[in-house]
C-alpha positions in Angstrom: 41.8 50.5 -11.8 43.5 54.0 -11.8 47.4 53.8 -13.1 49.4 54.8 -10.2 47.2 51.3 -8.5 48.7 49.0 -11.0 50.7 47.5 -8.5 47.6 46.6 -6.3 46.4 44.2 -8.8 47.3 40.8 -7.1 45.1 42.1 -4.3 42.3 43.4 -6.1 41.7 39.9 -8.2 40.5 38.9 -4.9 37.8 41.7 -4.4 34.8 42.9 -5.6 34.5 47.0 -6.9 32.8 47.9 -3.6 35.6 46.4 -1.9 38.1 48.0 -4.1 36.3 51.4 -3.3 36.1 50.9 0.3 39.9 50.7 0.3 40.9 53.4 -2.1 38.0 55.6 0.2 39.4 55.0 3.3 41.1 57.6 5.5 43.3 56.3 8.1 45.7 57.4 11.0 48.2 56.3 12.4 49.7 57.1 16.0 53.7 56.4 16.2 55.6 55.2 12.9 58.1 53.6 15.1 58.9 49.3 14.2 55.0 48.3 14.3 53.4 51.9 13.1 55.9 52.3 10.3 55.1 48.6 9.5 51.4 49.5 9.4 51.4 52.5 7.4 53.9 50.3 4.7 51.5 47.1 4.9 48.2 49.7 4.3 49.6 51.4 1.4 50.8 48.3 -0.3 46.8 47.0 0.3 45.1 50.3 -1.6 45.1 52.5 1.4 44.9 55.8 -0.4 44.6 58.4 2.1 46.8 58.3 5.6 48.1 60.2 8.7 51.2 59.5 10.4 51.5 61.4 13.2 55.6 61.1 15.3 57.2 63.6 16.8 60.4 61.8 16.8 63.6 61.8 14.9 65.4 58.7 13.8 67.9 56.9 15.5 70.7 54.7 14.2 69.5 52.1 17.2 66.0 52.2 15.1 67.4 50.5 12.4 67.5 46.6 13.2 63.5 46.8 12.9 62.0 50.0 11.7 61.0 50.0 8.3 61.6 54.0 8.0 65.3 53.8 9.3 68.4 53.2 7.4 72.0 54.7 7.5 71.3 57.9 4.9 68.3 59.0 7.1 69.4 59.2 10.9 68.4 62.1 13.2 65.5 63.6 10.3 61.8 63.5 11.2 60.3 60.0 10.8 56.8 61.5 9.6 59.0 63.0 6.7 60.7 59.7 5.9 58.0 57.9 6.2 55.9 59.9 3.4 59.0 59.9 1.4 58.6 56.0 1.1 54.9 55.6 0.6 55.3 58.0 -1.8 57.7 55.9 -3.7 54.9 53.2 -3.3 51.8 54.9 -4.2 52.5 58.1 -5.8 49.0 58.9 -5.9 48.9 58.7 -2.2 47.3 61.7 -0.1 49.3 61.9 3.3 49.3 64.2 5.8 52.3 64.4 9.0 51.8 65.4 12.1 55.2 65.9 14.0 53.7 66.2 17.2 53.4 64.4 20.6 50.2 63.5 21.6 48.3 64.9 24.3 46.0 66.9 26.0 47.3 70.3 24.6 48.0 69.2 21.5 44.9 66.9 20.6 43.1 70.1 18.9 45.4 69.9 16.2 43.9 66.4 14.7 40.0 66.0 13.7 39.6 62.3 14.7 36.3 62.5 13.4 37.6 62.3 9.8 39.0 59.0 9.7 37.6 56.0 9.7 40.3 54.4 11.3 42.8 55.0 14.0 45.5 52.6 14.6 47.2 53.6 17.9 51.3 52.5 18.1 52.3 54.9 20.3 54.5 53.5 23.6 53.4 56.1 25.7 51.0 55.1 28.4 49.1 58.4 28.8 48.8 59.0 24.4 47.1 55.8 24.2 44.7 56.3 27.0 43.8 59.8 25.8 43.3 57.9 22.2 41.3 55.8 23.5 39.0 58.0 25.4 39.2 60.5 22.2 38.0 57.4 19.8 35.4 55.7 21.9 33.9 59.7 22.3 33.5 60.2 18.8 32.3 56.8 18.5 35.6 55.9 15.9 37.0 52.3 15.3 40.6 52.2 17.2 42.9 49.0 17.7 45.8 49.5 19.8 48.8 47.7 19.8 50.6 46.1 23.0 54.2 45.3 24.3 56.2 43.8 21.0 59.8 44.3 22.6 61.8 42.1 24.9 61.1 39.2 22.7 62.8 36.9 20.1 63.3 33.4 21.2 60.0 31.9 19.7 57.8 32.3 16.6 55.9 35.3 16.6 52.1 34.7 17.8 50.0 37.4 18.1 46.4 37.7 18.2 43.7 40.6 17.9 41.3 40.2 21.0 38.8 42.7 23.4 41.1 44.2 25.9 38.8 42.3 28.3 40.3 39.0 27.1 43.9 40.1 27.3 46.4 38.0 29.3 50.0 38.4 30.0 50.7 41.8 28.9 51.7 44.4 31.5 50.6 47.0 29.0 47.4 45.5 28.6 46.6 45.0 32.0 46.7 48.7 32.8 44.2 49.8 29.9 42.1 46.7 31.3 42.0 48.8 34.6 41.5 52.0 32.7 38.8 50.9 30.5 36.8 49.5 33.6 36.7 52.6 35.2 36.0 54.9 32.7 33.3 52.4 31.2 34.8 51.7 28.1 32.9 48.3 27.2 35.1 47.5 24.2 38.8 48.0 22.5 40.5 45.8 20.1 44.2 45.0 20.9 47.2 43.4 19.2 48.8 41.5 21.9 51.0 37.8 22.4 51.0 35.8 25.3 54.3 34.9 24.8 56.5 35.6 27.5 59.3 38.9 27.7 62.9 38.1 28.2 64.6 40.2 31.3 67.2 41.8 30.7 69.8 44.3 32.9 69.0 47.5 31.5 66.4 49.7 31.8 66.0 49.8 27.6 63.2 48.0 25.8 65.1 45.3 23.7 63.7 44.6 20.2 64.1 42.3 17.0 62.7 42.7 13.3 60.3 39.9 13.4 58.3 40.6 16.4 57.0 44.4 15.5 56.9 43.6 11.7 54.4 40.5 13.0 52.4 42.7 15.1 52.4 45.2 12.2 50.7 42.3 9.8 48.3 41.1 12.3 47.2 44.6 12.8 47.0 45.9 9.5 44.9 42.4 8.3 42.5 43.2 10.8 42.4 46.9 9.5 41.7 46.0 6.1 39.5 43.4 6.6 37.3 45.3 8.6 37.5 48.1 6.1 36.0 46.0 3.1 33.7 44.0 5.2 31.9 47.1 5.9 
């Protein structure tokens, strides 16, 4: 194992070479590095990922800090792309990154190759970004999982669950991609999703706790790897 991997070595006692090269080969991306992308991109690098995208075109908040890994008091109103590579960095110097400071869309999908990774991870809140990814992924014939609604939760253990948007329940987010994959014949997309119930509350904010995203980031970024080495 390469030097600047020594700190993967707990893992690796678990996996064969291939497996170890399957990781360390992988190229990723990430949409959104927000409280469950951020999580993901930490979780992947920590697990060998060697080569990643982050693509964000926000800034960080002081509000961001109660559950995004990137956030903290010295960083507020920078680029989270940027302070997210500064802290994988720190993990895996040895780590090829590339940041993307856009928003997603139709005029500005050019600017990413999708067909270069073998794995997109879609965190992104917005509605129309996610259904382009989708389209964009299932065209090229690329792996995606997509996460759904984490906020406006925190009165129960976290419980989510990877499942085939077709099996979703619950999840406002999930029931509109159900509709949208339906009529654009999309016959399969993996999800990250709870049944748990949201709380209301009287503003028109998305509320949000540490432990829910950071749990949706681990399911996620298990299912990731595991599919990576089981290839």
């Amino acid at each position: 194992m390469e030097n600047n991997l020594e700190f993967l070595n707990r893992f690796a006692i678990m996996l064969d070479e291939s497996q170890i090269k399957k990781l360390t080969a992988a190229n990723i991306i990430i949409f959104g590095v927000g409280g469950v992308g951020g999580a993901v991109a930490n979780f992947l690098v920590r697990s060998g990922i060697c080569n990643l995208s982050v693509v964000d075109f926000d800034t960080i908040d002081v509000t961001n800090i109660n559950r995004q890994l990137v956030a903290n008091t010295k960083n507020v109103h920078k680029l989270k792309v940027d302070e997210i590579k500064k802290q994988l960095k720190d993990i895996n110097s040895g780590l090829k990154i590339k940041t993307f400071p856009i928003k997603y869309n139709s005029e500005t999908k050019g600017e990413i190759d999708l067909s270069k990774y073998d794995y997109i991870v879609d965190c992104v809140d917005d509605l129309s970004a996610k259904k382009l990814l989708i389209t964009e992924a299932n065209r090229l014939n690329k792996p995606i999982i997509c996460a759904m609604g984490a906020g406006n939760r925190y009165a129960e253990i976290p419980n989510f669950e990877i499942a085939d948007i077709s099996k979703t329940s619950y999840d406002p987010i999930a029931k509109i991609l159900r509709k949208f994959c339906a009529g654009t014949g999309i016959k399969h997309l993996n999800v990250c999703y709870t049944k748990q119930k949201a709380v209301k509350n009287n503003c028109n904010k998305v509320a949000s706790v540490v432990y829910y995203p950071i749990s949706m980031a681990c399911c996620i970024t298990a299912f990731v790897i595991n599919e990576i080495i089981g290839r």
